[in-house]
MDAnalysis code that builds the backbone (N, CA, C; Angstrom):
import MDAnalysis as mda
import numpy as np

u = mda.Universe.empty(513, n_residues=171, atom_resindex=np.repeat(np.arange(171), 3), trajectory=True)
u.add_TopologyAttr("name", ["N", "CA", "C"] * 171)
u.add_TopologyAttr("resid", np.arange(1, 172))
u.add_TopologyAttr("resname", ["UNK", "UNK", "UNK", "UNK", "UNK", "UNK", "UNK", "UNK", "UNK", "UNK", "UNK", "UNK", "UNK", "UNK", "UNK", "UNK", "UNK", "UNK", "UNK", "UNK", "UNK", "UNK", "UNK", "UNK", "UNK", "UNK", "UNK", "UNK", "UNK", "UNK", "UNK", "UNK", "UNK", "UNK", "UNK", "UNK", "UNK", "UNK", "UNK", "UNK", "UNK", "UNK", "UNK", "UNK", "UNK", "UNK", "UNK", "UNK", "UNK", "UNK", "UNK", "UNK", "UNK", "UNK", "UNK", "UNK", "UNK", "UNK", "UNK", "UNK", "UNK", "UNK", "UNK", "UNK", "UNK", "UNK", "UNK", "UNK", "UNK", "UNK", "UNK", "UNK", "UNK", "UNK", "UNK", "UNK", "UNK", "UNK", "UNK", "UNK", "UNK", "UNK", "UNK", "UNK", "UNK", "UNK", "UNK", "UNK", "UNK", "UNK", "UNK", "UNK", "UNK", "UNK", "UNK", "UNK", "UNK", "UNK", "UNK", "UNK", "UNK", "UNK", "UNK", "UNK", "UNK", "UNK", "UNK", "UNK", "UNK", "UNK", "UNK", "UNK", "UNK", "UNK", "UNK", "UNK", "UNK", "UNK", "UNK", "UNK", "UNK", "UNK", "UNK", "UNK", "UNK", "UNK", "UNK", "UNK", "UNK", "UNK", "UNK", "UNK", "UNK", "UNK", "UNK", "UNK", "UNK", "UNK", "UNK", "UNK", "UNK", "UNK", "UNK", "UNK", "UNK", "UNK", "UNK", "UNK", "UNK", "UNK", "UNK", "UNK", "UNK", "UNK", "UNK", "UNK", "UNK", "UNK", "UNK", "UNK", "UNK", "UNK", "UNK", "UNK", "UNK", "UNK", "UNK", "UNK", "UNK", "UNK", "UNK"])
u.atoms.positions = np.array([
    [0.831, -1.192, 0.000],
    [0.000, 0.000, 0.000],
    [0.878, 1.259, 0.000],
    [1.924, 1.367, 1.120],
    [2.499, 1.968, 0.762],
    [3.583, 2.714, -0.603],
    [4.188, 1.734, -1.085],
    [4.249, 2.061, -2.553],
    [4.082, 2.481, -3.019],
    [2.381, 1.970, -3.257],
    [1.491, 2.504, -4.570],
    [0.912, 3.691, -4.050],
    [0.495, 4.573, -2.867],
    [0.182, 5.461, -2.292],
    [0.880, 6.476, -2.604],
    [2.541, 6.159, -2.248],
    [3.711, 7.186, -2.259],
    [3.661, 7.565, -3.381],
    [3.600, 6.752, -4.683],
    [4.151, 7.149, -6.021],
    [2.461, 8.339, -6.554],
    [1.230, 8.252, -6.079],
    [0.523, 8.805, -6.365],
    [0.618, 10.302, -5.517],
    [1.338, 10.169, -4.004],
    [0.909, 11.563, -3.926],
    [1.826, 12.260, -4.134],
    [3.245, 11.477, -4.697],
    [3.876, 12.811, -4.884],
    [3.592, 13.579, -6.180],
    [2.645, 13.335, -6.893],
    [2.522, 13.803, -8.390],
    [1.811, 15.036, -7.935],
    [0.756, 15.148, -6.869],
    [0.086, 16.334, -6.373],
    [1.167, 17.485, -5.748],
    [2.460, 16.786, -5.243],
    [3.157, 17.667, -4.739],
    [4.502, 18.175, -5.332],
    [4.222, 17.760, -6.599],
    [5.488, 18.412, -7.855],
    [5.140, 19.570, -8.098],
    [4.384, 20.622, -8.001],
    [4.231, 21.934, -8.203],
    [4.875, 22.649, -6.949],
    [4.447, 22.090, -5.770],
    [4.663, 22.940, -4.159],
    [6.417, 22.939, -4.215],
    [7.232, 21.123, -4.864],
    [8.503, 20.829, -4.732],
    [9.359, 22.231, -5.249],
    [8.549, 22.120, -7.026],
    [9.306, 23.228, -7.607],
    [9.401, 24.405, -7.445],
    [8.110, 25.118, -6.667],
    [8.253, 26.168, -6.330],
    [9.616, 26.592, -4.542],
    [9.267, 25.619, -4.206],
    [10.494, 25.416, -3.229],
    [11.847, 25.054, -3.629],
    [12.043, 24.149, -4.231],
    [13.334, 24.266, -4.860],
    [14.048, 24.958, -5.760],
    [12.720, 25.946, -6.458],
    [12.846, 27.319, -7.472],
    [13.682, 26.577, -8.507],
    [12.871, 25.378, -9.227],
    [13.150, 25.093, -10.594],
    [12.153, 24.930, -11.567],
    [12.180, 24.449, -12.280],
    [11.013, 24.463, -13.812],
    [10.525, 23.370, -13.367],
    [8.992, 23.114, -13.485],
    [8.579, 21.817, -13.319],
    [9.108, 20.653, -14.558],
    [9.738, 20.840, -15.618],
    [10.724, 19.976, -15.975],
    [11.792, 19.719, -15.035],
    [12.558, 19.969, -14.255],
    [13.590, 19.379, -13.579],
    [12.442, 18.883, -12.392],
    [11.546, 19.096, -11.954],
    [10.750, 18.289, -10.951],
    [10.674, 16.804, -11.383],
    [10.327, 16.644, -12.681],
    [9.197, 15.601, -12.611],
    [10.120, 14.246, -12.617],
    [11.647, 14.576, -12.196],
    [12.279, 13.337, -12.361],
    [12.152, 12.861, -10.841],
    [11.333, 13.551, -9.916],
    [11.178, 13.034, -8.475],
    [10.129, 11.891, -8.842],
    [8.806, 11.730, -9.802],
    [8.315, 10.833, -9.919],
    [8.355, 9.769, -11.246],
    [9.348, 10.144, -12.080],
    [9.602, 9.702, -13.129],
    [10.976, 8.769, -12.682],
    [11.806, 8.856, -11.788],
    [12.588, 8.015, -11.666],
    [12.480, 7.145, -10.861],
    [11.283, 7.210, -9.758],
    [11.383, 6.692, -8.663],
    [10.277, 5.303, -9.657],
    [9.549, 5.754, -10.589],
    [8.862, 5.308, -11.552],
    [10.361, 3.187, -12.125],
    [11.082, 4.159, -12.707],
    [12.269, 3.720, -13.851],
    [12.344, 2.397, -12.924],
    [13.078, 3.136, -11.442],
    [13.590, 2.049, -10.762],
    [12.944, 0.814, -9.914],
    [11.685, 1.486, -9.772],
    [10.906, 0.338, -9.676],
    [10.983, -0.489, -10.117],
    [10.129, -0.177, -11.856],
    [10.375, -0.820, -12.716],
    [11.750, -2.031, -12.739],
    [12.369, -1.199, -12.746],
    [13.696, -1.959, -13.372],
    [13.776, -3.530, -12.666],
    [13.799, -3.149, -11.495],
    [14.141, -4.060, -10.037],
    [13.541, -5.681, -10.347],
    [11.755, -5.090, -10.827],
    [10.702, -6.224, -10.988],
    [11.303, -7.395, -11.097],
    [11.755, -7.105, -12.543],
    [12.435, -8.626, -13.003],
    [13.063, -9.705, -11.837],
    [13.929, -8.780, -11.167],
    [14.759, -9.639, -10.494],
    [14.283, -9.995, -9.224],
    [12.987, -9.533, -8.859],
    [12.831, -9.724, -7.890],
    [12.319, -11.429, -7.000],
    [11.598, -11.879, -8.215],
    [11.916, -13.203, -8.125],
    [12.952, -14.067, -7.287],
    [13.854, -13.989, -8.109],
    [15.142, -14.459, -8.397],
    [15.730, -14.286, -7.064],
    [15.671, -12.890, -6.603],
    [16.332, -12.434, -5.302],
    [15.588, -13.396, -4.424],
    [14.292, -13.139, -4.201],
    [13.578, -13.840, -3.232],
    [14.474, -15.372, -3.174],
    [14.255, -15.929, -4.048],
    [14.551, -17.448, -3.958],
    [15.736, -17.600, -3.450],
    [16.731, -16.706, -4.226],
    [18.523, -17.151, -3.905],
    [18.194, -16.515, -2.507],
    [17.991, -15.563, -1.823],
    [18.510, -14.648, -0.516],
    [17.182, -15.338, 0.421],
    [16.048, -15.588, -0.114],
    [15.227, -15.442, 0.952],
    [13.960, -14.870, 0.653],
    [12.335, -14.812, 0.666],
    [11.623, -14.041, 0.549],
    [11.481, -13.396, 1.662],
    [11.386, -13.538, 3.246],
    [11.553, -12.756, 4.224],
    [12.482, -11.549, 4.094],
    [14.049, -12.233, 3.892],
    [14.873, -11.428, 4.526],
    [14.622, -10.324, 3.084],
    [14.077, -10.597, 1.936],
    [14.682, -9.386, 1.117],
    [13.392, -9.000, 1.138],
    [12.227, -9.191, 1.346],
    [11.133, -8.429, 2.037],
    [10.839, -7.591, 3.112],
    [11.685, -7.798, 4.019],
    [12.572, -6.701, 5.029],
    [13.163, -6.405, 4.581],
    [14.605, -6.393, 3.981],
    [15.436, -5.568, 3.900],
    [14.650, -4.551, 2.753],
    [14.156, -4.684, 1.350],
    [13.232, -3.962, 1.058],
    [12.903, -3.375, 1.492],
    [11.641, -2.918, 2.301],
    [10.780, -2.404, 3.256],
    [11.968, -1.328, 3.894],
    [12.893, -1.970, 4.666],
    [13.979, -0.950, 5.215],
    [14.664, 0.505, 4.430],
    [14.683, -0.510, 3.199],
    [15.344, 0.619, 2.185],
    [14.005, 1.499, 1.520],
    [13.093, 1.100, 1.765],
    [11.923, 2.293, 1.065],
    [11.512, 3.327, 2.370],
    [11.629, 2.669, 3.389],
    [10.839, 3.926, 4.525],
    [12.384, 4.825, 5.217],
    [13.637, 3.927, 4.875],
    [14.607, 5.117, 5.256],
    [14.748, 5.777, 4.252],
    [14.700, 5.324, 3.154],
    [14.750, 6.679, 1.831],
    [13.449, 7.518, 1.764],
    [12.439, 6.853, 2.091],
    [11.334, 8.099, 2.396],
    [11.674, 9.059, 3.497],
    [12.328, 8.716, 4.202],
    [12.766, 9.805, 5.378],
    [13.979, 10.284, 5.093],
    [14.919, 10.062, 4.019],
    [15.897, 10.620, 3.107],
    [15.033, 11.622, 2.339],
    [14.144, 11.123, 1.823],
    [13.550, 12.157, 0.366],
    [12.846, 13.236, 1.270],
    [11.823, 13.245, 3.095],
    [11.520, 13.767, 3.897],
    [12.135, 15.116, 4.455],
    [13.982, 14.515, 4.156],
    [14.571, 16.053, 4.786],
    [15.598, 16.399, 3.809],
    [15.476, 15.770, 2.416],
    [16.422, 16.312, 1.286],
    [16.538, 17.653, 1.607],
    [17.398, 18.602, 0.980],
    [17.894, 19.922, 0.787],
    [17.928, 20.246, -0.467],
    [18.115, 19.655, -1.338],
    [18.129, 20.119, -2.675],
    [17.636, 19.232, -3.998],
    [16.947, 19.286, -4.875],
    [16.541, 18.924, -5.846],
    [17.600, 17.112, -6.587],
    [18.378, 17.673, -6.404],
    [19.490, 16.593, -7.031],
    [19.406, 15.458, -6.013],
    [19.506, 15.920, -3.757],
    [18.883, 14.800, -3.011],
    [18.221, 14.208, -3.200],
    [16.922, 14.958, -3.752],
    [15.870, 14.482, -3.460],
    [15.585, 13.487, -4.829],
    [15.526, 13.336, -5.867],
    [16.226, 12.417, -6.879],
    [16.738, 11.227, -6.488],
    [18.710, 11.491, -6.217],
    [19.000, 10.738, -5.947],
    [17.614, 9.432, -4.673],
    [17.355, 10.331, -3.662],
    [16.723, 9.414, -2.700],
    [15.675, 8.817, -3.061],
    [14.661, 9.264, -4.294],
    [13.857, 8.767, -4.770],
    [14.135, 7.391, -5.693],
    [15.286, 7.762, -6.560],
    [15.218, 6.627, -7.213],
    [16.205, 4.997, -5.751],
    [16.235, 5.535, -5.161],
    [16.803, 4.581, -4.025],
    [15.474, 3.912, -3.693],
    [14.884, 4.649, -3.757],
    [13.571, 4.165, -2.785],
    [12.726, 3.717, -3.716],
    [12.579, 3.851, -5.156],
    [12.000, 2.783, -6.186],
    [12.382, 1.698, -6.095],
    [13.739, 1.492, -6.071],
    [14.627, 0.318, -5.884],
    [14.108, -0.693, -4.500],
    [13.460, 0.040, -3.673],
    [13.138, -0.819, -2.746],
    [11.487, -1.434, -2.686],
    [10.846, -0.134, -3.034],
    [9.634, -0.568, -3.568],
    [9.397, -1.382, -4.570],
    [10.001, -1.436, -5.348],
    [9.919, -2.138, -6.750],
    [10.668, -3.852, -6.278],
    [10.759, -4.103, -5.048],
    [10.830, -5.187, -4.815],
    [10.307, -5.647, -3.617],
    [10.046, -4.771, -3.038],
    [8.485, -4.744, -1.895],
    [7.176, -5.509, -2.769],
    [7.025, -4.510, -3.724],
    [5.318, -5.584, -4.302],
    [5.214, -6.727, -4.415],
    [6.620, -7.152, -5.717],
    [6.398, -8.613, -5.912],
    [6.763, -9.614, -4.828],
    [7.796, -9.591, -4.047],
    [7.912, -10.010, -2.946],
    [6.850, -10.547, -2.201],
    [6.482, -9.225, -1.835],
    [5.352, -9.397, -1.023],
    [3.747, -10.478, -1.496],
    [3.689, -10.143, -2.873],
    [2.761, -11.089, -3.667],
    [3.006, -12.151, -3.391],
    [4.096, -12.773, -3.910],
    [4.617, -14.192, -3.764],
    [4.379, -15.031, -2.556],
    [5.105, -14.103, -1.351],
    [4.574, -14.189, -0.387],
    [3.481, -14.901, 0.140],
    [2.642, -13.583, 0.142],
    [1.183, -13.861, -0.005],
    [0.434, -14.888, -0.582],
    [0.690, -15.189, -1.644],
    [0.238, -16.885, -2.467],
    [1.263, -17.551, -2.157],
    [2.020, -17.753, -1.631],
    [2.907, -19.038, -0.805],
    [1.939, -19.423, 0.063],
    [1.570, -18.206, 1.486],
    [0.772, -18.757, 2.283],
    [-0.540, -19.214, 2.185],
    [-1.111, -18.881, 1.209],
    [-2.426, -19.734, 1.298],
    [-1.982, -21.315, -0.070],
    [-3.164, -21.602, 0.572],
    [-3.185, -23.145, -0.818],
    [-3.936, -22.559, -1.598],
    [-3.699, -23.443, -2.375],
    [-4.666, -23.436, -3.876],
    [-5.967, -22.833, -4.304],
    [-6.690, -23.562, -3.599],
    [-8.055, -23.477, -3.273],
    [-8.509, -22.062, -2.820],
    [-7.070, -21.494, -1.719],
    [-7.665, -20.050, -1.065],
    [-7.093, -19.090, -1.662],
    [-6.406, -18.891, -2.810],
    [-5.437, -17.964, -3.337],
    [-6.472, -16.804, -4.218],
    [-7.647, -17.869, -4.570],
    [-8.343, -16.121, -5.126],
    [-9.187, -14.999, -3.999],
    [-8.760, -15.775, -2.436],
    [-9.249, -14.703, -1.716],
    [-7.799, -14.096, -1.571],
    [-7.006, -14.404, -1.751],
    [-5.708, -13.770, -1.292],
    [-5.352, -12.712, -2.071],
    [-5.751, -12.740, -3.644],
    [-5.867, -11.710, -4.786],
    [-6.657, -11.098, -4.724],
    [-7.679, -11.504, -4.028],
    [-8.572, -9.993, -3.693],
    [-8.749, -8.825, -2.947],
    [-7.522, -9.451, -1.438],
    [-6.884, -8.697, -1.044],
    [-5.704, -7.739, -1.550],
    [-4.767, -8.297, -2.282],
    [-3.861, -7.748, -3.364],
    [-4.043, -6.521, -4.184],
    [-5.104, -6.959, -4.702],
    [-6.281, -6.502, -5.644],
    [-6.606, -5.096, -5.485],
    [-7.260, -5.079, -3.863],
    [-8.135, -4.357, -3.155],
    [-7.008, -3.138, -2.522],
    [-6.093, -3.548, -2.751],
    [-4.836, -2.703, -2.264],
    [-4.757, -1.488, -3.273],
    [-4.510, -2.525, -4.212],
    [-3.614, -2.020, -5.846],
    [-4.613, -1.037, -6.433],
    [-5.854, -1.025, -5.958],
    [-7.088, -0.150, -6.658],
    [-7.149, 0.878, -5.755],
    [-7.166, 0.685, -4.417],
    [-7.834, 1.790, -3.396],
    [-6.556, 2.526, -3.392],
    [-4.996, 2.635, -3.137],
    [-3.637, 3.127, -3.186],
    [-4.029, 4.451, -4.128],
    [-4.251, 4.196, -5.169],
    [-4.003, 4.950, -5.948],
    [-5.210, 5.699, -6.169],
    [-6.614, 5.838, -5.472],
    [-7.770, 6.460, -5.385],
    [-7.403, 7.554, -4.089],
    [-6.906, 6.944, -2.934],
    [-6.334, 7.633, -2.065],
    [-5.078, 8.821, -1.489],
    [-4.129, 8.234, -2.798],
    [-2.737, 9.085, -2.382],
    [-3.288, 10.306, -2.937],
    [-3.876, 11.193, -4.279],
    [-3.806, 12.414, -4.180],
    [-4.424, 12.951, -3.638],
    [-5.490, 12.270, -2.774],
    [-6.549, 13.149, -1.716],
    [-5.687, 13.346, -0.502],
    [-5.127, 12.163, 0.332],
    [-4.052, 12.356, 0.992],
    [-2.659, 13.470, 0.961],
    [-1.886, 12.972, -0.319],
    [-0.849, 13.763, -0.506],
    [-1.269, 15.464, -0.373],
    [-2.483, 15.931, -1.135],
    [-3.075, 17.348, -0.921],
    [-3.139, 17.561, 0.214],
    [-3.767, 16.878, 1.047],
    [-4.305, 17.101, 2.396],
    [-2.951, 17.115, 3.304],
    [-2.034, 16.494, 2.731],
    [-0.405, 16.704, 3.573],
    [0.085, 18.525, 3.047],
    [0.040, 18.098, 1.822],
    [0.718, 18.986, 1.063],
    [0.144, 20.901, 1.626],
    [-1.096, 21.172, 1.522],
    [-1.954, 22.082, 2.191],
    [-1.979, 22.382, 3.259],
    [-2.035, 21.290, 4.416],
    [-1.967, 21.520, 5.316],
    [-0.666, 22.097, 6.572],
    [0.771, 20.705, 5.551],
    [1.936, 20.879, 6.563],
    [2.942, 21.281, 5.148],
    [3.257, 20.264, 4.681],
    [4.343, 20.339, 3.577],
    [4.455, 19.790, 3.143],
    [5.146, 19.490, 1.415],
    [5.013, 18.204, 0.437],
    [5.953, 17.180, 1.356],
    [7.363, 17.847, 2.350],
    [8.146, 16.579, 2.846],
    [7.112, 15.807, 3.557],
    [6.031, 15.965, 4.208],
    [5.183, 14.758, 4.758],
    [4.828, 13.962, 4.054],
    [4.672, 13.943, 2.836],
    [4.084, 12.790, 1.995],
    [4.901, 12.128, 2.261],
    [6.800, 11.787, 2.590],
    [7.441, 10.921, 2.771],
    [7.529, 10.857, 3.764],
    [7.679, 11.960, 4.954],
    [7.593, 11.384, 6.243],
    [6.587, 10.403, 7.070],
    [5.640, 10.540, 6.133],
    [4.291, 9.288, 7.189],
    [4.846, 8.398, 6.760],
    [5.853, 7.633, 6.114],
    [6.208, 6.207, 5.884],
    [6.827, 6.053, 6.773],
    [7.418, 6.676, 7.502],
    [8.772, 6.297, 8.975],
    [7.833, 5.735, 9.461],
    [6.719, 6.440, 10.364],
    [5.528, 5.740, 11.026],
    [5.371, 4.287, 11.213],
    [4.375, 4.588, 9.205],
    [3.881, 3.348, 9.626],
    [4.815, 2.316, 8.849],
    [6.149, 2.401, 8.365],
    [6.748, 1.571, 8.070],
    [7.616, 0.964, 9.042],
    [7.283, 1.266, 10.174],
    [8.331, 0.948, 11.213],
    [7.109, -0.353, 11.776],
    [6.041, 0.047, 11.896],
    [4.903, -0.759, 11.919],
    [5.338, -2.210, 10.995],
    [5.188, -1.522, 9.943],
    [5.221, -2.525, 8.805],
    [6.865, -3.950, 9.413],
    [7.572, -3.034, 9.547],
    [8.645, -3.926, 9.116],
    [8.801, -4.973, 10.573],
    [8.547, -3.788, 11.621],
    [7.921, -5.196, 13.079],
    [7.085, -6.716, 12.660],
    [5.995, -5.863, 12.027],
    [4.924, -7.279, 12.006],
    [6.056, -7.860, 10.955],
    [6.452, -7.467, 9.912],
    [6.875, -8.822, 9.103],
    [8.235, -9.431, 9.420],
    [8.902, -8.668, 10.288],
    [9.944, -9.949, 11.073],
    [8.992, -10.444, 11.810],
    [8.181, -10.142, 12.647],
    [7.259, -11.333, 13.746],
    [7.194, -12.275, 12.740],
    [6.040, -11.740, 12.126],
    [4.576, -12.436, 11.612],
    [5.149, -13.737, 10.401],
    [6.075, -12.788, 9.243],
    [5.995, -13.554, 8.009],
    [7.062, -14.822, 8.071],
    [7.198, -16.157, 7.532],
    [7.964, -17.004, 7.432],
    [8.890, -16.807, 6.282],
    [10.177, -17.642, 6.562],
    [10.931, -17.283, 5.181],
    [11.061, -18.433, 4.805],
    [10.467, -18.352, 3.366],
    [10.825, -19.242, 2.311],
    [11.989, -18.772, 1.245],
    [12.318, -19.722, 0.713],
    [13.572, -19.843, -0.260],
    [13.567, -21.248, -0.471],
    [13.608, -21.262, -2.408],
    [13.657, -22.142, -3.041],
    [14.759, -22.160, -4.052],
])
């Protein structure tokens, strides 16, 4: 959820960025255009990672690297930080989802996996209905850096329950 949340509200808060960093909203839009790339990129391998390293451990360590680079991209100073920290933090997200999917249909059987996609599902639709009402409501109220700072929060949340909670497989 987080992820897909982050990447929607910062698109509401590329106007507030540029006017604070006093550049052209062309040099903005590589805050959501790269964080975009590296996602992307990661997908492929994310598989692969899971199996050789672990789906736990690189499902945490993931998770680690997206909510400290959200609190990197939170107190950037300058346009080029805030970049750099973004596309760091694609890199972690972009192996947070599938991870986490896999995951997710590991633990159920057969039989229960299309309730498990409907949870998935139900994520992947509401994320992205929510972040620009959210991100505004950050953005208006305190400052665009909150859109990344609420991930410290509840990603600290996040990354507790899934050392408790989740098992590690590797195949």
């Amino acid at each position: 959820f987080m992820t897909i949340i982050d990447g929607t509200m910062v698109n509401v808060a590329l106007a507030r960025m540029a006017a604070d960093f006093g550049v052209p909203t062309t040099d903005i839009e590589w805050v959501a255009v790269g964080y975009l790339l590296t996602y992307a990129a990661v997908i492929p391998a994310a598989g692969w990672l899971g199996d050789r390293f672990g789906t736990k451990r690189l499902f945490v360590s993931a998770l680690v690297v997206f909510v400290a680079t959200s609190l990197l991209c939170g107190i950037a100073q300058t346009l080029d930080q805030l970049i750099v920290f973004r596309l760091l933090q694609g890199l972690g997200a972009g192996l947070v989802t599938p991870v986490g999917a896999a995951m997710l249909y590991r633990a159920f059987p057969l039989e229960e996996r299309a309730k498990a996609a409907i949870g998935v599902l139900s994520v992947a639709v509401t994320a992205p209905a929510i972040g620009p009402l959210l991100g505004g409501i950050l953005v208006d109220t305190a400052s665009w850096q909150w859109i990344f700072l609420i991930n410290g929060p509840i990603g600290a949340v996040a990354i507790a329950l899934s050392v408790i909670w989740l098992d590690e497989t590797k195949h």
